[in-house]
C-alpha positions as CSV (number, residue, x, y, z in Angstrom):
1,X,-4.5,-4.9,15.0
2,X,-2.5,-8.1,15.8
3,X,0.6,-6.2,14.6
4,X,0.1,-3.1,16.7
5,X,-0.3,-5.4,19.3
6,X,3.2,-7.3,18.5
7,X,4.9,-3.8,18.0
8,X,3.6,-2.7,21.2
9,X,5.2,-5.7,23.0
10,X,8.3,-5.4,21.8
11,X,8.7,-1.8,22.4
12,X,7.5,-2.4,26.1
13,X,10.0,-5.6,26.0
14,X,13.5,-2.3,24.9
15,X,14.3,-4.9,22.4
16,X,13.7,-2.3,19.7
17,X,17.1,-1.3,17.8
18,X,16.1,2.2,15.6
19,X,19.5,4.1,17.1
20,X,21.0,3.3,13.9
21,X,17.9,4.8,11.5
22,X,17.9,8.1,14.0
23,X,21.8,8.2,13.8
24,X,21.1,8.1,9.9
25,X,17.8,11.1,9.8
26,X,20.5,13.4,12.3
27,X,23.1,12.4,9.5
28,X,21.0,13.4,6.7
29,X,20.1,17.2,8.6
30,X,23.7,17.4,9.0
31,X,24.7,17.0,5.4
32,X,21.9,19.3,4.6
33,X,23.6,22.1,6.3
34,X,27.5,21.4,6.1
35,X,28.2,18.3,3.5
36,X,32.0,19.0,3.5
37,X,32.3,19.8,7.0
38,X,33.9,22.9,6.8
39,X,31.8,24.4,9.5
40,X,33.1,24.8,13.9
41,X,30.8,21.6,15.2
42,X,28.7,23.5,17.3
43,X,27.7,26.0,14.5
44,X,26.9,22.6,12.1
45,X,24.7,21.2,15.1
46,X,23.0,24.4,15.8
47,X,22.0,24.8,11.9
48,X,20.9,21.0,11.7
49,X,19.2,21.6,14.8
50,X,16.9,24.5,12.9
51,X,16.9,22.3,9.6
52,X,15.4,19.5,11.8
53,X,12.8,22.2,13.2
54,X,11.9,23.1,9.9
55,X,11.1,19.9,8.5
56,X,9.1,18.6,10.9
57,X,7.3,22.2,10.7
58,X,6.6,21.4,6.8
59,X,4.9,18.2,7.7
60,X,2.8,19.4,10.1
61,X,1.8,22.3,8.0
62,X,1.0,19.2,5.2
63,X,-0.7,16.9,7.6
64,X,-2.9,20.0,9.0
65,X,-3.7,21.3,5.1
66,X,-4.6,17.7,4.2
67,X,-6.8,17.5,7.2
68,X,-8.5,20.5,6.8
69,X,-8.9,19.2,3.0
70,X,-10.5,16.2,3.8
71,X,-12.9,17.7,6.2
72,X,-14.1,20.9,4.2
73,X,-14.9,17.6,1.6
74,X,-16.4,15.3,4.2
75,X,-18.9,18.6,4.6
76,X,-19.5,19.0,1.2
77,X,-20.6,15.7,0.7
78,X,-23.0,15.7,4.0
79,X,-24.6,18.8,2.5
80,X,-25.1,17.2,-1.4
81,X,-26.4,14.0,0.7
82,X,-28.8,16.1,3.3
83,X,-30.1,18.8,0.0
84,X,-30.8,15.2,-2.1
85,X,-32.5,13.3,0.6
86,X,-34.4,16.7,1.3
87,X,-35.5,16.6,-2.1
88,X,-36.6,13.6,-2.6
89,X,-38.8,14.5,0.4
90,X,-40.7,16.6,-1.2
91,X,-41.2,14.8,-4.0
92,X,-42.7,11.9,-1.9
């Protein structure tokens, strides 16, 4: 908690300095597309622009899969939980 609150502040403080990681994640779309820069610039942006796109589309296609993971187990544990305390209900 106490370092969300510190990172919070210094955000709200513009003393953050991530220009140089985001110049480096553009960087690393652009070399994915055009490492020996033989593509027009606008046609190497435009590609990095869809690589971008598609990455971020992978993660969320992971982060929803692991979600939906977690809850289709979350249920099946409810359900052994609700069927075990059931039966020792009728046993009592």
């Amino acid at each position: 908690m106490r370092g969300q609150i510190g990172a919070n502040t210094v955000h709200a403080r513009g003393k953050t300095n991530t220009g140089p990681a985001r110049e480096a994640l553009e960087q690393t779309f652009l070399d994915a597309v055009d490492r020996d820069r033989v593509l027009p610039e606008e046609e190497r942006n435009r590609r990095a622009a869809y690589a971008k796109k598609a990455h971020y589309a992978r993660l969320g296609l992971a982060s929803a899969r692991a979600r939906r993971l977690a809850a289709e187990r979350d249920s099946a544990e409810t359900s052994t939980a609700e069927l075990n305390r059931d039966r020792q209900a009728d046993h009592a």
